[in-house]
Structure formats: C-alpha cells, structure tokens
C-alpha positions as CSV (number, residue, x, y, z in Angstrom):
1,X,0.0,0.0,0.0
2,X,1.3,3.3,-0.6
3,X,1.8,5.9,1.6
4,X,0.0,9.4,0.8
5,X,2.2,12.3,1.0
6,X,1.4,15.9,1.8
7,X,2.5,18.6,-0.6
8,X,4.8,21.1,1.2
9,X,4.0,24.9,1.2
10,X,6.6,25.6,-1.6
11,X,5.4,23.0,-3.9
12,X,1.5,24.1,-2.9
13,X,3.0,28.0,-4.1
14,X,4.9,26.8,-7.6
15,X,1.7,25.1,-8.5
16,X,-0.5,28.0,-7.8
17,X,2.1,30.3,-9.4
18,X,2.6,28.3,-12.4
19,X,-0.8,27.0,-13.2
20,X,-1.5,29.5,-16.0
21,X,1.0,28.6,-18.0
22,X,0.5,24.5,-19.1
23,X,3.4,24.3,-22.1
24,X,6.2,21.7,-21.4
25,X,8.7,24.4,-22.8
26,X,8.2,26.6,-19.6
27,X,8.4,23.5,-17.0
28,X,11.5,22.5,-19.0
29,X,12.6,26.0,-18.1
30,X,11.7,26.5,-15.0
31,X,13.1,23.1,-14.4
32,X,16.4,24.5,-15.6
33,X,16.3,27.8,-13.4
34,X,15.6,25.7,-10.0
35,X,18.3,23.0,-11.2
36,X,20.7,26.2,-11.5
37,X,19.4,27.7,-8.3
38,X,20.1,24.3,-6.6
39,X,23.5,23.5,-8.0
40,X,25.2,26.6,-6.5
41,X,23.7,26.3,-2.8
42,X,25.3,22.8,-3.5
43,X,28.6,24.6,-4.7
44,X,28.5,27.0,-1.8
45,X,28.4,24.4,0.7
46,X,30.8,22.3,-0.5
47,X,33.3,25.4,-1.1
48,X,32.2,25.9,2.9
49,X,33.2,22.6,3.4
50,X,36.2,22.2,1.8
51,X,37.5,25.6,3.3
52,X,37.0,25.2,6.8
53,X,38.5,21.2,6.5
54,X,35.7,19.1,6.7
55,X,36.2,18.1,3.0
56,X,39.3,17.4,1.2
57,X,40.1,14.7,-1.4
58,X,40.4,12.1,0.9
59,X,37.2,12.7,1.7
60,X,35.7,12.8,-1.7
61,X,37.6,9.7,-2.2
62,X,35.7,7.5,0.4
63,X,32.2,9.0,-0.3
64,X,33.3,8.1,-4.2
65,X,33.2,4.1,-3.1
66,X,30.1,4.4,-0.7
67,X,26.7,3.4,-1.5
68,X,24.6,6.4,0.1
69,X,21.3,5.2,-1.2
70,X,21.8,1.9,1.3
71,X,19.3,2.2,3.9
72,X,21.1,2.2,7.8
C-alpha cells in the first residue's frame, strides 16, 4: 500500500504560481532555473566545506566508493 504524502508549502506556491501557464517548454525551463538555483547552494556548501577542513580529497575519495542510497 502506498503511503500518501502531503505537498509542502513551496510546492503548494509553484503550482498555484505556475498553473497559467501549461506548455512543457516553460516547466522545462523553470526546471532548468531551479536545477541552476540548486547547483550553486550545493557549490557554496561544499566550497564551505572544503574551506573550513571538513572536506578534502580524501574525503571525496571515500564518499566516491560508498553506497549512500543503502538504507542504515
């Protein structure tokens, strides 16, 4: 059985803001903008990281070889 899920406040206010528009072109591109907006808070926090020594290539090295989708 699956499990319902609630829709969170921000995806409840990019449906309501985007419901006028139903072309695949604009949720390609507003796909695009939020993977762009994404990647550099991922870039930022691993620059973070890697400045204040909680990431280095060792690091990167041993997260390369682990499974993270592995369930604890």
């Amino acid at each position: 059985m699956m499990e319902a899920t609630q829709i969170t406040p921000t995806q409840l206010h990019l449906l309501k803001l985007f419901s006028f528009d139903k072309s695949e072109s604009r949720a390609l591109e507003i796909k695009d903008v939020l993977m762009h907006y994404f990647q550099g808070r991922l870039d930022a926090e691993a620059d973070r990281l890697w400045d204040e020594g909680v990431l280095d290539q060792e690091r990167l090295e041993q997260l390369r070889h682990k499974d993270l989708h592995a369930k604890a």
